[in-house]
C-alpha positions, 0 to 999 in steps of 0.5 A: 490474542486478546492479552493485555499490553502493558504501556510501558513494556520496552518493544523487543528488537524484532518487533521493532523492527518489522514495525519500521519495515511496515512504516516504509511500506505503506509510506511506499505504497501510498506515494506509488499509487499517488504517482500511479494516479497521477500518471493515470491522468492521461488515458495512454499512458494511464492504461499501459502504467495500470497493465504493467503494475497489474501484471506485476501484482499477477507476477507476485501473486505467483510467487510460492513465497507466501509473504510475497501474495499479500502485497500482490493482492494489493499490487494488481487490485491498483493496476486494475483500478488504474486500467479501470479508471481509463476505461471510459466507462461512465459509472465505473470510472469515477468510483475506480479514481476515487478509490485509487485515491482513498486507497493512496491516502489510506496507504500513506496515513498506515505508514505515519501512523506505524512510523510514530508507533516506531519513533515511540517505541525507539524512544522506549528502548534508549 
């Protein structure tokens, strides 16, 4: 765990690979939830995009596939923020539509930088 890697090691293809699979990922996720707050705008259509994803993330989190619980975890805590966002609370409210949109930016922020941990391991191997 706590080996030393060495910076000119060619990445092997697998690890590679997930690392581009992850890059998509999180570049994915991010822009949903740039559109799931930007949907999330009108109280509605806010709430009834939030319960969706929620159930969805709920779906996900009932899978028996144990890579599926993790993305799950992350689909229903945005729906809840969606539906928290719109729930008029005074203090609840705003916190939930800020962290919707730290959690965006983070999301899109993993997924450049894994995707230029991709393009520098790709140019290693060629």
């Amino acid at each position: 765990m706590n080996d030393i890697e060495k910076r000119d090691e060619i990445p092997s293809a697998s690890k590679l690979s997930k690392l581009g699979i992850t890059a998509i990922g999180y570049t994915a996720g991010g822009i949903f939830l740039f559109v799931l707050q930007a949907v999330a705008r009108f109280r509605v259509v806010g709430l009834i995009a939030g319960a969706v994803v929620c159930l969805l993330g709920i779906g996900s989190l009932m899978s028996k596939d144990p890579a599926d619980r993790k993305p799950g975890i992350i689909i229903t805590a945005a729906g809840v923020l969606a539906i928290l966002s719109k729930s008029g609370v005074p203090l609840i409210a705003p916190v939930t539509a800020t962290l919707l949109g730290i959690g965006a930016v983070g999301l899109l922020a993993l997924g450049i930088w894994n995707g230029i941990k991709f393009f520098i391991g790709l140019k290693k191997r060629s």
